[in-house]
mmJSON file of the N, C-alpha and C atoms, coordinates in Angstrom:
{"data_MODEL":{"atom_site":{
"group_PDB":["ATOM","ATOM","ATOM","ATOM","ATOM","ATOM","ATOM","ATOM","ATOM","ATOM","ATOM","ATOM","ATOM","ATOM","ATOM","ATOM","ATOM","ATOM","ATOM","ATOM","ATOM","ATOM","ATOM","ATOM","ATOM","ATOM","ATOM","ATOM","ATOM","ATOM","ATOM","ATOM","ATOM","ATOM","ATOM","ATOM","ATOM","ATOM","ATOM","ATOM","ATOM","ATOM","ATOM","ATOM","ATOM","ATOM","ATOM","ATOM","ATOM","ATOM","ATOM","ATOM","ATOM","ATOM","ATOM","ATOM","ATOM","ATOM","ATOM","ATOM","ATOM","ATOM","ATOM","ATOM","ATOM","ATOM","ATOM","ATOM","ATOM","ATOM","ATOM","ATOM","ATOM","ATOM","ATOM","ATOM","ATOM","ATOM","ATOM","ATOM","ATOM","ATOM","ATOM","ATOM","ATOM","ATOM","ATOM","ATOM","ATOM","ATOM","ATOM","ATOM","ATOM","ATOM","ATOM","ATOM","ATOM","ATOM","ATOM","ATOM","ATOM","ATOM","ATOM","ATOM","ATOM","ATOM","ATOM","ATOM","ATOM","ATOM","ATOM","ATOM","ATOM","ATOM","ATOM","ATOM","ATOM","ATOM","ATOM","ATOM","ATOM","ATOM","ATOM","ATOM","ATOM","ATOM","ATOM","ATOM","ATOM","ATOM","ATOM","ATOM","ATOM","ATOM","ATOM","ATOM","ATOM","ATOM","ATOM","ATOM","ATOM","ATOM","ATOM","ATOM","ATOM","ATOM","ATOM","ATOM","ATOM","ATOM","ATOM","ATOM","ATOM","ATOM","ATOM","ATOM","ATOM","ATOM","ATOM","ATOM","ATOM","ATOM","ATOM","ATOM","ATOM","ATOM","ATOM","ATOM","ATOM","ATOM","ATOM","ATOM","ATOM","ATOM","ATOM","ATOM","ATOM","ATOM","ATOM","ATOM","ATOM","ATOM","ATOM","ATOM","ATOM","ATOM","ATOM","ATOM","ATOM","ATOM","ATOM","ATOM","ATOM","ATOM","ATOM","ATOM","ATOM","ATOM","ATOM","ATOM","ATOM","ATOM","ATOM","ATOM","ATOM","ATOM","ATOM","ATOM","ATOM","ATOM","ATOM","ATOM","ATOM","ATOM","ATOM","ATOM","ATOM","ATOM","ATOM","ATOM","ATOM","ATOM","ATOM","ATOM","ATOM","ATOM","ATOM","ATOM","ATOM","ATOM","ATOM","ATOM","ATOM","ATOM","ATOM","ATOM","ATOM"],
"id":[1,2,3,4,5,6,7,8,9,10,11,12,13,14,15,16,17,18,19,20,21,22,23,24,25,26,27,28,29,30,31,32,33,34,35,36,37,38,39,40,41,42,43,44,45,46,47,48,49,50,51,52,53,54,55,56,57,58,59,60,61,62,63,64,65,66,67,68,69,70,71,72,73,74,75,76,77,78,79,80,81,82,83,84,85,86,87,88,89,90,91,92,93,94,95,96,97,98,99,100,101,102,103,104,105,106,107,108,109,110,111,112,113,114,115,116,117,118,119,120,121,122,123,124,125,126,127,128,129,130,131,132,133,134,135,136,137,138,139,140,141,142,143,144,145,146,147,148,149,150,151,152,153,154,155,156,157,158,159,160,161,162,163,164,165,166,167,168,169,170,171,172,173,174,175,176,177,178,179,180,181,182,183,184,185,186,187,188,189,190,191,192,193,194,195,196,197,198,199,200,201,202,203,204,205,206,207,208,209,210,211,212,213,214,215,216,217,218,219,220,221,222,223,224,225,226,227,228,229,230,231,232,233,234,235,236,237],
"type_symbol":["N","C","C","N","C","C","N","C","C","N","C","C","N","C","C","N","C","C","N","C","C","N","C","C","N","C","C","N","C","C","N","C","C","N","C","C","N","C","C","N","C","C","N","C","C","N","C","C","N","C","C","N","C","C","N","C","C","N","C","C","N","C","C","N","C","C","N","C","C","N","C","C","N","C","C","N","C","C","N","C","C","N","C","C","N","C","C","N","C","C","N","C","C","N","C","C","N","C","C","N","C","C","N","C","C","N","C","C","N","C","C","N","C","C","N","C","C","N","C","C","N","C","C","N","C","C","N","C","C","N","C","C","N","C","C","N","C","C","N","C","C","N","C","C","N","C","C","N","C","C","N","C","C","N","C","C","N","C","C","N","C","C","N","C","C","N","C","C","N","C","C","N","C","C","N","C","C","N","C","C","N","C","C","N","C","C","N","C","C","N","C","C","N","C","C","N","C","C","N","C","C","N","C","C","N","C","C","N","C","C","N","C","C","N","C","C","N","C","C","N","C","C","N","C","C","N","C","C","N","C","C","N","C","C","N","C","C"],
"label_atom_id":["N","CA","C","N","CA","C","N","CA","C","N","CA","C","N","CA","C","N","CA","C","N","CA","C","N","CA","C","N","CA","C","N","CA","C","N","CA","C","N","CA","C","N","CA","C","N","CA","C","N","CA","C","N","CA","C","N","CA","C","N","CA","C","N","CA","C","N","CA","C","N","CA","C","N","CA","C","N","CA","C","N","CA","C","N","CA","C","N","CA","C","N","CA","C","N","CA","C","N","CA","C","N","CA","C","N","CA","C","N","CA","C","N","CA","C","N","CA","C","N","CA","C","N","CA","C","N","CA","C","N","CA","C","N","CA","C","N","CA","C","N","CA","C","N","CA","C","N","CA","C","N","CA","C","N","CA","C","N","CA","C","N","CA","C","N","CA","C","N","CA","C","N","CA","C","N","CA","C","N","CA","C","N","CA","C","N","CA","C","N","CA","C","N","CA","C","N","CA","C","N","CA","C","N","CA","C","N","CA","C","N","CA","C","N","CA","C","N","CA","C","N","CA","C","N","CA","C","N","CA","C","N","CA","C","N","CA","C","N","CA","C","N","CA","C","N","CA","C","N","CA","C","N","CA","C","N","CA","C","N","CA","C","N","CA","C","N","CA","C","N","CA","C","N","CA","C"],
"label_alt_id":[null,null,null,null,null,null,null,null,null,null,null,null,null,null,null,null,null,null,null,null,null,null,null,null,null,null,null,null,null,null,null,null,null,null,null,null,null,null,null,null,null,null,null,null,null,null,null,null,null,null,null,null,null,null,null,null,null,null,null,null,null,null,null,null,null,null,null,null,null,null,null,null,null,null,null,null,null,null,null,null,null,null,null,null,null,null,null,null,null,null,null,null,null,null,null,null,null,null,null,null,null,null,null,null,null,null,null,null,null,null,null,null,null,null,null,null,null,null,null,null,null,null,null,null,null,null,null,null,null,null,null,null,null,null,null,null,null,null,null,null,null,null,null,null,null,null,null,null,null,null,null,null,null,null,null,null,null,null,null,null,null,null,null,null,null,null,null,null,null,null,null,null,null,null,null,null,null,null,null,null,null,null,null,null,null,null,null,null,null,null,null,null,null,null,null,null,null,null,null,null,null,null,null,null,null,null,null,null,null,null,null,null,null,null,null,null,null,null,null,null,null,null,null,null,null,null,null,null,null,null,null,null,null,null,null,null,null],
"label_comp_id":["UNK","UNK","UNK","UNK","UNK","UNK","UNK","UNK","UNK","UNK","UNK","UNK","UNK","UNK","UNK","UNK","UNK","UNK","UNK","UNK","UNK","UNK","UNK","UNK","UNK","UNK","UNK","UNK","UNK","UNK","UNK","UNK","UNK","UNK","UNK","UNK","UNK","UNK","UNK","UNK","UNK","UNK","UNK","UNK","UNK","UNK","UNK","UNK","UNK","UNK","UNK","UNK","UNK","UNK","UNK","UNK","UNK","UNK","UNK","UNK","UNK","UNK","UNK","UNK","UNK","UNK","UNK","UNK","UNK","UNK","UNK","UNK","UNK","UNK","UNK","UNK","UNK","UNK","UNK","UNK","UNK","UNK","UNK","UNK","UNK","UNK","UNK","UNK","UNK","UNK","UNK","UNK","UNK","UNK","UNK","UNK","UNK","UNK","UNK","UNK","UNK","UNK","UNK","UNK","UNK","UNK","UNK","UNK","UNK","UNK","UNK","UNK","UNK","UNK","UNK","UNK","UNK","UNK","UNK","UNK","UNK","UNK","UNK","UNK","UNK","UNK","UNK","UNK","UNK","UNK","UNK","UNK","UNK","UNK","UNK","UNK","UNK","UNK","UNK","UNK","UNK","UNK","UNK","UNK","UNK","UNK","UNK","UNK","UNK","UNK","UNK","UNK","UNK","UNK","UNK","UNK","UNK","UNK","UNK","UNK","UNK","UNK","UNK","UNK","UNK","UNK","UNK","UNK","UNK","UNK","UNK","UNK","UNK","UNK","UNK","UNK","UNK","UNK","UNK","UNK","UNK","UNK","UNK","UNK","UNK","UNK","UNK","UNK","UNK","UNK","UNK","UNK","UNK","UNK","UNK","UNK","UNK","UNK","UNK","UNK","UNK","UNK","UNK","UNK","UNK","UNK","UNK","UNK","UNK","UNK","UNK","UNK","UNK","UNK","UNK","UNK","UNK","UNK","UNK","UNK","UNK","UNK","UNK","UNK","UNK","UNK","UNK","UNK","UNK","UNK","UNK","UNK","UNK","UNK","UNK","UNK","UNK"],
"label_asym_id":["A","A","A","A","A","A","A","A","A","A","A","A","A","A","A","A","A","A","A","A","A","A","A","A","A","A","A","A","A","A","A","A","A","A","A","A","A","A","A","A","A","A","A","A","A","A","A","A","A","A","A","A","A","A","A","A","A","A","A","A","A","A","A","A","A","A","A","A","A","A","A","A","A","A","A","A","A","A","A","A","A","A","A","A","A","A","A","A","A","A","A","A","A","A","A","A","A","A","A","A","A","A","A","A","A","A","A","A","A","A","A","A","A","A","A","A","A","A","A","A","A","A","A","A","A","A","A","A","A","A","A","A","A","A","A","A","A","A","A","A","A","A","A","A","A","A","A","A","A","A","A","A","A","A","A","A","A","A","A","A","A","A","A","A","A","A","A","A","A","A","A","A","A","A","A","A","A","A","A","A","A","A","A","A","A","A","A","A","A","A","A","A","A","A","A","A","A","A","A","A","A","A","A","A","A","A","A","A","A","A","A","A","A","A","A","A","A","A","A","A","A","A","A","A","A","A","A","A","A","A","A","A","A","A","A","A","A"],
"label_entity_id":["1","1","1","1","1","1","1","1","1","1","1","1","1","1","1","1","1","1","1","1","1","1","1","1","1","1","1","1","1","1","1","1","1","1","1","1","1","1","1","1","1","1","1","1","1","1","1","1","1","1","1","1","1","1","1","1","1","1","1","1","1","1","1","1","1","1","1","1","1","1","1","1","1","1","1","1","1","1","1","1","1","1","1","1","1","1","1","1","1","1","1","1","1","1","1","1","1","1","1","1","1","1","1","1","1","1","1","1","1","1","1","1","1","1","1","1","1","1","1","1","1","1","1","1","1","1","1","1","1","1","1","1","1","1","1","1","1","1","1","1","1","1","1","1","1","1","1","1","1","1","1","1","1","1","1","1","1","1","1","1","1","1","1","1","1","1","1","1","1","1","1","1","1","1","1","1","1","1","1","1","1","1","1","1","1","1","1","1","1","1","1","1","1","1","1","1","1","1","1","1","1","1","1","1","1","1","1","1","1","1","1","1","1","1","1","1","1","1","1","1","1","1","1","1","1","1","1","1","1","1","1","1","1","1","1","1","1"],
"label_seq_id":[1,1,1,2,2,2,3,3,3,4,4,4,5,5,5,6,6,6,7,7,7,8,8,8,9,9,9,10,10,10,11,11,11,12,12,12,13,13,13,14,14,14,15,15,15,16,16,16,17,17,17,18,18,18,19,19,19,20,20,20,21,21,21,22,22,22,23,23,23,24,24,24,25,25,25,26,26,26,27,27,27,28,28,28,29,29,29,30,30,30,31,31,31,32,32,32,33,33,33,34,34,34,35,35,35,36,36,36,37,37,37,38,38,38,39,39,39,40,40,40,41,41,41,42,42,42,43,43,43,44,44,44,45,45,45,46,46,46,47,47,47,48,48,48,49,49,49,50,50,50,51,51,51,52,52,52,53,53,53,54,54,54,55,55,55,56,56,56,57,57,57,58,58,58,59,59,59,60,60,60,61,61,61,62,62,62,63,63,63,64,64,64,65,65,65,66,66,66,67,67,67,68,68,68,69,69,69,70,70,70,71,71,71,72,72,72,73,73,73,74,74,74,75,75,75,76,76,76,77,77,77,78,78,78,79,79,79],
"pdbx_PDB_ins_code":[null,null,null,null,null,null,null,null,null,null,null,null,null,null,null,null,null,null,null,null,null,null,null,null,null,null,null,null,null,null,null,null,null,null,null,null,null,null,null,null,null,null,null,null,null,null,null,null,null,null,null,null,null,null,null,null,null,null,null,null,null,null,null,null,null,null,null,null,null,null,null,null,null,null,null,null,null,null,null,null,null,null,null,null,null,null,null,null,null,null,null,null,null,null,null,null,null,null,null,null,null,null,null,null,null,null,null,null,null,null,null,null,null,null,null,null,null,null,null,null,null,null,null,null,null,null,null,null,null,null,null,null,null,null,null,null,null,null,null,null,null,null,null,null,null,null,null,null,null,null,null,null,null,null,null,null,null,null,null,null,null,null,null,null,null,null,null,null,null,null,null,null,null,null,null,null,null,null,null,null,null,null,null,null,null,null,null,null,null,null,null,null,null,null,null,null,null,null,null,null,null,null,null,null,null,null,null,null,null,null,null,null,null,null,null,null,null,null,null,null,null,null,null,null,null,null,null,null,null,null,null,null,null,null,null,null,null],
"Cartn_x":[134.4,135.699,136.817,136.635,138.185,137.957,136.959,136.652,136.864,136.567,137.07,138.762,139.477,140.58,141.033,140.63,141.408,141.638,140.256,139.999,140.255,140.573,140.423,139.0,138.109,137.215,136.257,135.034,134.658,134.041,133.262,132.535,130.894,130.357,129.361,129.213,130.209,130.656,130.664,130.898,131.812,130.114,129.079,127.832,127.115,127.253,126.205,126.562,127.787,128.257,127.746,127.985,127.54,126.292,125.533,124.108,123.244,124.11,124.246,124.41,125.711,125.84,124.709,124.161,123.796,122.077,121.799,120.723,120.22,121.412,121.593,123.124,122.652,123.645,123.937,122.852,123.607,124.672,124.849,125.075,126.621,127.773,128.608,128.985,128.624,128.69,128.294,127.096,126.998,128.103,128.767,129.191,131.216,131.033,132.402,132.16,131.028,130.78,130.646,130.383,130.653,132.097,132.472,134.298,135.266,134.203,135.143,134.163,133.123,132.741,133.761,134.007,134.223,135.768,136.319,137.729,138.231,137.222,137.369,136.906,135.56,135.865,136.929,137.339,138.842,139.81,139.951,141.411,141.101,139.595,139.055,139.689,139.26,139.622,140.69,141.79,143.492,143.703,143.175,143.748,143.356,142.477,141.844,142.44,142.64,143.431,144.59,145.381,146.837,147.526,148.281,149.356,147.945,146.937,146.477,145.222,145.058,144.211,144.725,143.593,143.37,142.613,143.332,142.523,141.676,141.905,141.018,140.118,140.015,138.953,138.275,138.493,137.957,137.291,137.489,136.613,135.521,136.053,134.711,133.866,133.779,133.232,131.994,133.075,131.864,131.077,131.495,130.855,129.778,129.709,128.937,127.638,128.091,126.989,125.706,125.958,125.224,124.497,123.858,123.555,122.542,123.437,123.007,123.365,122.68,122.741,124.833,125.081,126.207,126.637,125.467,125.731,125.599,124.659,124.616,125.982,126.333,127.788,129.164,128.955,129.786,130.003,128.635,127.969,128.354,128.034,128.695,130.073,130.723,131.983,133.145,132.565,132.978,133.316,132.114,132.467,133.377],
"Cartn_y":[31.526,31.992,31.491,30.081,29.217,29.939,30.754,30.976,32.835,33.797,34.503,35.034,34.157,33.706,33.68,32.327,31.843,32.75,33.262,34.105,35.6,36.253,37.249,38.452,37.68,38.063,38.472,39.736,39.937,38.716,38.813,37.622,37.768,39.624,39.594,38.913,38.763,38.565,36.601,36.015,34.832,34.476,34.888,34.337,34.523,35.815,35.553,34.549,34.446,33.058,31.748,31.508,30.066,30.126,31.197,31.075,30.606,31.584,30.918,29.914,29.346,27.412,27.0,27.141,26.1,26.414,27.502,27.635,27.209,27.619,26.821,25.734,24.607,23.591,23.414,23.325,23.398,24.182,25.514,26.639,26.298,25.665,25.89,24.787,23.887,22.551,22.634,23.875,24.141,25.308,25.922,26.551,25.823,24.946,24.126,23.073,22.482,21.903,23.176,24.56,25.333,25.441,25.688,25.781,24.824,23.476,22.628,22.232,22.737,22.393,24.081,25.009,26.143,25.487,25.292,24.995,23.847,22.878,21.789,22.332,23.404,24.05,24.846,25.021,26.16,25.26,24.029,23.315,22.453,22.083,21.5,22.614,24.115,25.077,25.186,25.145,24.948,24.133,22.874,21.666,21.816,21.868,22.493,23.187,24.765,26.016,26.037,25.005,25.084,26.709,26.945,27.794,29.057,29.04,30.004,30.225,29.777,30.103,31.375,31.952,33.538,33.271,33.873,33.472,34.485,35.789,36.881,36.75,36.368,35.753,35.161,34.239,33.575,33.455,34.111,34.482,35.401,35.987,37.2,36.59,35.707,34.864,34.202,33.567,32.9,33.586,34.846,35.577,36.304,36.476,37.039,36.051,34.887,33.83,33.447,34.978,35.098,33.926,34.151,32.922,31.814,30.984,29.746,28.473,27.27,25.954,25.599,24.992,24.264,23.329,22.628,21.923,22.681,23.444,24.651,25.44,25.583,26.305,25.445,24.605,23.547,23.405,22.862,22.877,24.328,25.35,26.654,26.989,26.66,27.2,25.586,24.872,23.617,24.002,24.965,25.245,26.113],
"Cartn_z":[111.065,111.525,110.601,110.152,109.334,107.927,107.615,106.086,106.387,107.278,107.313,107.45,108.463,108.464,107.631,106.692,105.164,104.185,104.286,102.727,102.978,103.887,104.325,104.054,103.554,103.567,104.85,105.037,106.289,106.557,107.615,108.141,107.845,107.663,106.905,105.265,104.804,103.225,103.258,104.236,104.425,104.454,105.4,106.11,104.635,104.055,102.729,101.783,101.979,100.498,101.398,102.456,102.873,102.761,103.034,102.773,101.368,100.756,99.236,98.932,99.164,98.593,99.235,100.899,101.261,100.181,100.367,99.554,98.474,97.286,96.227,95.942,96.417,96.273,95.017,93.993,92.833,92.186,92.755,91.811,91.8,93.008,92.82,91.433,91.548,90.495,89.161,89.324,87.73,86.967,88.293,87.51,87.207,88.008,87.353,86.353,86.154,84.748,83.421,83.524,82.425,82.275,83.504,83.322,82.629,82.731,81.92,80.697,80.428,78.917,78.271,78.91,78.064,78.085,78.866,78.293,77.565,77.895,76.511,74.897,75.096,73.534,73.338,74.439,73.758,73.45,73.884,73.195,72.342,72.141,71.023,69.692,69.817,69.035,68.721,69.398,68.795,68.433,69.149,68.266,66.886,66.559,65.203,64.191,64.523,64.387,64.259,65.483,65.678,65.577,65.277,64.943,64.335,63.904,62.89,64.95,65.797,66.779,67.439,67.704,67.639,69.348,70.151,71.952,72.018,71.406,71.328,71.015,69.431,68.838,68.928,69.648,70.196,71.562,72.18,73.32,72.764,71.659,71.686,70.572,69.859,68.864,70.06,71.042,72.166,72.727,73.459,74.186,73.751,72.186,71.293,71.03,71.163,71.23,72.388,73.107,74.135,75.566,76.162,77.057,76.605,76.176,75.185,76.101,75.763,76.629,76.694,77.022,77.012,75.585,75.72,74.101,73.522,73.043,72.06,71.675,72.938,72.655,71.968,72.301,71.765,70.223,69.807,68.352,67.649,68.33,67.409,67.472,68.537,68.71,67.627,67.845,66.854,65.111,64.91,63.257,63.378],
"occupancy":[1.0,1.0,1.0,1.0,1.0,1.0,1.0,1.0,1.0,1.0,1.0,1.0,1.0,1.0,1.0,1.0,1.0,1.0,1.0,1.0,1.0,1.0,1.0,1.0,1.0,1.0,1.0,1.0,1.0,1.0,1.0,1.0,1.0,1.0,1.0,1.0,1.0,1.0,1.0,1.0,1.0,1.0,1.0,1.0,1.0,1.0,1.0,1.0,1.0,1.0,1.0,1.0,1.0,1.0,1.0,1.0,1.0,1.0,1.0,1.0,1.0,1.0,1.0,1.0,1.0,1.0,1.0,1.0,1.0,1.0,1.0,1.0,1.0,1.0,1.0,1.0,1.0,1.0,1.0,1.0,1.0,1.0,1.0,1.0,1.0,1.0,1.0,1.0,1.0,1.0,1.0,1.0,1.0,1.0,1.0,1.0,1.0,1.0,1.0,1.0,1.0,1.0,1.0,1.0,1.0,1.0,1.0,1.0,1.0,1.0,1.0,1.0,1.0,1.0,1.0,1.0,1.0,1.0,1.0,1.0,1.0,1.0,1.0,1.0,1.0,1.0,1.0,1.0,1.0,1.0,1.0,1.0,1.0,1.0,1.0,1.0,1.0,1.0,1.0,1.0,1.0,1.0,1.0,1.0,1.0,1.0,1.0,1.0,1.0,1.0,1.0,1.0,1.0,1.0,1.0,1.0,1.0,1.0,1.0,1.0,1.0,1.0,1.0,1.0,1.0,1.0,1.0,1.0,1.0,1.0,1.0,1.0,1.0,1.0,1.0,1.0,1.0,1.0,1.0,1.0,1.0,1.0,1.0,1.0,1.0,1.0,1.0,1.0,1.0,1.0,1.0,1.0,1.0,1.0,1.0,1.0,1.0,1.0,1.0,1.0,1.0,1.0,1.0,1.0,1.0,1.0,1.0,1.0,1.0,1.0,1.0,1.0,1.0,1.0,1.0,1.0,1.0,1.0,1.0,1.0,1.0,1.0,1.0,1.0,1.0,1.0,1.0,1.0,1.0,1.0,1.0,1.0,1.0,1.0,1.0,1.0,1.0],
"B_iso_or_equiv":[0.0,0.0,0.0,0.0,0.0,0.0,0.0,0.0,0.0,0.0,0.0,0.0,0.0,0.0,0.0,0.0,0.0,0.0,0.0,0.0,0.0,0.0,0.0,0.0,0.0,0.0,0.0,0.0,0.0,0.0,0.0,0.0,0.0,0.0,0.0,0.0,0.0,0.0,0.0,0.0,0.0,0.0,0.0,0.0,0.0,0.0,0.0,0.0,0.0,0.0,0.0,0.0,0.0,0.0,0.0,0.0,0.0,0.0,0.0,0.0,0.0,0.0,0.0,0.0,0.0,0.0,0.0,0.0,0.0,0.0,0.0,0.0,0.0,0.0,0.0,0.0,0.0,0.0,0.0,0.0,0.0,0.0,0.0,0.0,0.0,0.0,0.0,0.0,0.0,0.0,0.0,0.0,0.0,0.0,0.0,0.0,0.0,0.0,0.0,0.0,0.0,0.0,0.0,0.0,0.0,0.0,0.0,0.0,0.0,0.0,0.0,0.0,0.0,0.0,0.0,0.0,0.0,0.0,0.0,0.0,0.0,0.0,0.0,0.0,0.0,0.0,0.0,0.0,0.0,0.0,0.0,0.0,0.0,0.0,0.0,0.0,0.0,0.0,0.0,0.0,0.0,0.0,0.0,0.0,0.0,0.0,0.0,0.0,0.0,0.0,0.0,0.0,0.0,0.0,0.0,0.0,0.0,0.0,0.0,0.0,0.0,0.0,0.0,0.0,0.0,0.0,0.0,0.0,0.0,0.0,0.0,0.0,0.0,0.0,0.0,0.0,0.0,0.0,0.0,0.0,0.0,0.0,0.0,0.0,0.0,0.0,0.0,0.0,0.0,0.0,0.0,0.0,0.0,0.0,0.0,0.0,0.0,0.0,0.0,0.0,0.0,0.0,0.0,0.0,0.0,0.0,0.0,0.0,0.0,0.0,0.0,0.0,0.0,0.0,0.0,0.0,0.0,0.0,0.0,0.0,0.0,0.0,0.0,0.0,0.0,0.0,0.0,0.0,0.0,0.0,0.0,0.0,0.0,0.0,0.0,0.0,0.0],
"pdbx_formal_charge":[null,null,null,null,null,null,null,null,null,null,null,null,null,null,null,null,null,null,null,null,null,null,null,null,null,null,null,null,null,null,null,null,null,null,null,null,null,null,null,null,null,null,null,null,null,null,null,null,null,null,null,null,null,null,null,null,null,null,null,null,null,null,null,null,null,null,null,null,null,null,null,null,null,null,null,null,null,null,null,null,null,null,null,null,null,null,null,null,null,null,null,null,null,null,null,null,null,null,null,null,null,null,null,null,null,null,null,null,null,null,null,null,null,null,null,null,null,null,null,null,null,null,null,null,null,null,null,null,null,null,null,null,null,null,null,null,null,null,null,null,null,null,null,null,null,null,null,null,null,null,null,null,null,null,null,null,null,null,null,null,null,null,null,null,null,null,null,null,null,null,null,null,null,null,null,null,null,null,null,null,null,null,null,null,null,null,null,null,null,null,null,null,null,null,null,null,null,null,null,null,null,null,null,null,null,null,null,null,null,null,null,null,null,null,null,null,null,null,null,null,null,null,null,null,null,null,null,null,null,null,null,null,null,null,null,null,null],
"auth_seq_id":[1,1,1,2,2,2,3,3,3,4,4,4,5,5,5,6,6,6,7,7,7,8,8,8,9,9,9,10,10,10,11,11,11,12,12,12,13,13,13,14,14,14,15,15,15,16,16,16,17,17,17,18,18,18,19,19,19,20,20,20,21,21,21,22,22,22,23,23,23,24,24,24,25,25,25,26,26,26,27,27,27,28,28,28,29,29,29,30,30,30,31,31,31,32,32,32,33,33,33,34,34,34,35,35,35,36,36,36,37,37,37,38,38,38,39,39,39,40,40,40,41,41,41,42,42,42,43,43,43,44,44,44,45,45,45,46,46,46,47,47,47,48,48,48,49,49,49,50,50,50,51,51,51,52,52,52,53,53,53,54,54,54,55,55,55,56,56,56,57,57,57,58,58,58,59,59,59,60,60,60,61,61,61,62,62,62,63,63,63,64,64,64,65,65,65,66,66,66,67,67,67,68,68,68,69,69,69,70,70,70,71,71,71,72,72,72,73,73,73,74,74,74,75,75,75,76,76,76,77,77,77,78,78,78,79,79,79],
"auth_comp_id":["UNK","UNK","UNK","UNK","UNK","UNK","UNK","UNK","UNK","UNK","UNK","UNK","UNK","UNK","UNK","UNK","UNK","UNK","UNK","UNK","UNK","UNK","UNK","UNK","UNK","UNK","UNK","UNK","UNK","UNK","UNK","UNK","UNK","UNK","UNK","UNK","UNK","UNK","UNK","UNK","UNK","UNK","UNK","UNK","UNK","UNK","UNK","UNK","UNK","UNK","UNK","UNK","UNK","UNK","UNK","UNK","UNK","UNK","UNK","UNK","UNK","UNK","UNK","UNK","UNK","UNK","UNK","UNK","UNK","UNK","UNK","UNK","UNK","UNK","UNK","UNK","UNK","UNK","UNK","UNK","UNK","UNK","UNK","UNK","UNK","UNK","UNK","UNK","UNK","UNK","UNK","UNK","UNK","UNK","UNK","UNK","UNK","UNK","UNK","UNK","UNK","UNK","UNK","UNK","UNK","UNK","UNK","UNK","UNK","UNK","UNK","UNK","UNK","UNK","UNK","UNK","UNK","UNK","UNK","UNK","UNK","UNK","UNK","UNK","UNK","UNK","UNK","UNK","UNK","UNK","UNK","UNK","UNK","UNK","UNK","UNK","UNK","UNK","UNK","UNK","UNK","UNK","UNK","UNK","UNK","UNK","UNK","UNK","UNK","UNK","UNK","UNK","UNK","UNK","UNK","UNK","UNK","UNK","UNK","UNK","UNK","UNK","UNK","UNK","UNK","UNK","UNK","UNK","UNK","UNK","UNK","UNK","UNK","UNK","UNK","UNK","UNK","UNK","UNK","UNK","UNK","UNK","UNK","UNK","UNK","UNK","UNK","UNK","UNK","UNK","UNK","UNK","UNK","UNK","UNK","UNK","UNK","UNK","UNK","UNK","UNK","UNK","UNK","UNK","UNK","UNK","UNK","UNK","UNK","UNK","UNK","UNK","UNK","UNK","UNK","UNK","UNK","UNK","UNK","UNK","UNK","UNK","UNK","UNK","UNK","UNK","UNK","UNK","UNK","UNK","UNK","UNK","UNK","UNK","UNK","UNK","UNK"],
"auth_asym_id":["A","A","A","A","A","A","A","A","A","A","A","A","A","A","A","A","A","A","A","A","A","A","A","A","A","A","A","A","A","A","A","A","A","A","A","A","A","A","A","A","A","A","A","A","A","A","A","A","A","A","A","A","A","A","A","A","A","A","A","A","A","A","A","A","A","A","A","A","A","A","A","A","A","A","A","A","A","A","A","A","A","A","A","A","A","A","A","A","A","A","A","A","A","A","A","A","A","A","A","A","A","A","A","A","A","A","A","A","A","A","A","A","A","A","A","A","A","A","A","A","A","A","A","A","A","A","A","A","A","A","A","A","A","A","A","A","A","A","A","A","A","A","A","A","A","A","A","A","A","A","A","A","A","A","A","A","A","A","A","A","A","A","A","A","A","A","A","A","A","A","A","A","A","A","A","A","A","A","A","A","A","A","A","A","A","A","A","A","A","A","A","A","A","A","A","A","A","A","A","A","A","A","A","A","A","A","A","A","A","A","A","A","A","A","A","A","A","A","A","A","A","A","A","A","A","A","A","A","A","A","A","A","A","A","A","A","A"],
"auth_atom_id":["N","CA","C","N","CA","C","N","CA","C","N","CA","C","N","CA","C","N","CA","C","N","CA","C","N","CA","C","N","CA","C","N","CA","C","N","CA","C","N","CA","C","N","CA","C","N","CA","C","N","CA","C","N","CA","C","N","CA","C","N","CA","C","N","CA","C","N","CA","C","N","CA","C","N","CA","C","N","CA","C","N","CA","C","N","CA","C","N","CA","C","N","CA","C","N","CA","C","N","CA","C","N","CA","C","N","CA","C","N","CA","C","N","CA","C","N","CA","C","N","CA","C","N","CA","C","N","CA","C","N","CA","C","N","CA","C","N","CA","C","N","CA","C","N","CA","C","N","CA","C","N","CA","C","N","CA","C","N","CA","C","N","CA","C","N","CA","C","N","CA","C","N","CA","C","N","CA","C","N","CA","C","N","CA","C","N","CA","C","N","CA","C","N","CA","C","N","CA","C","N","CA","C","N","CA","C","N","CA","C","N","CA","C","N","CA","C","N","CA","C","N","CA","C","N","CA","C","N","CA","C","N","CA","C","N","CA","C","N","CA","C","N","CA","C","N","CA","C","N","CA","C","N","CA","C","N","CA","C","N","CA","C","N","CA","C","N","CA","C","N","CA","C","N","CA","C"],
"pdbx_PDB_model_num":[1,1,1,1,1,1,1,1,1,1,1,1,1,1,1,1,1,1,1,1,1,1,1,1,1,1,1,1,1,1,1,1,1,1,1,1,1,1,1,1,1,1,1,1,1,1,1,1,1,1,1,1,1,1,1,1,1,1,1,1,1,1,1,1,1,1,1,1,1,1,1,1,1,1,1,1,1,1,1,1,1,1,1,1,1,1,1,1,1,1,1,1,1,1,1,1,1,1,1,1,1,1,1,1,1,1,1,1,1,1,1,1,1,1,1,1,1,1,1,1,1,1,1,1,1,1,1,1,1,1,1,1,1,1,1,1,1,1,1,1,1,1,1,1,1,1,1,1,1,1,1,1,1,1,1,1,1,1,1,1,1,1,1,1,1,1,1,1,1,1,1,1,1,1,1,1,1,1,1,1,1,1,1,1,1,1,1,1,1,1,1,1,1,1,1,1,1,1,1,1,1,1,1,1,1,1,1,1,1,1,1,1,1,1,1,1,1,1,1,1,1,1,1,1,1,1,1,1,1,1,1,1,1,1,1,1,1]
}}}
């Protein structure tokens, strides 16, 4: 009810996501450790770049690097 409420989402929609976390507990946690390895390579990248960093470019440089480990991504998006 407090998550249909909140989110205005239905309550069929609200029951499959809790089912989900509770199912996979990991999934929400892995996917906020990508969120902050991808945005520490992006300001690793300007700091770098400065003034010459391209955000376009740079997303599609990464995204092109297809589904690769975390470090992996790091190590390529670094050069």
């Amino acid at each position: 009810e407090f998550a249909v409420k909140e989110t205005g989402n239905t309550e069929a929609f609200m029951r499959s996501e809790i089912d989900r976390y509770l199912g996979w507990p990991g999934q929400a946690i892995s996917y906020k450790i990508g969120q902050r390895e991808w945005v520490a390579a992006r300001a690793e990248a300007m700091a770098r770049d400065g003034d010459a960093f391209d955000l376009k470019a740079w997303h599609t440089r990464a995204l092109k690097l297809g589904a690769i480990g975390l470090g992996q991504l790091r190590a390529e998006l670094a050069r």
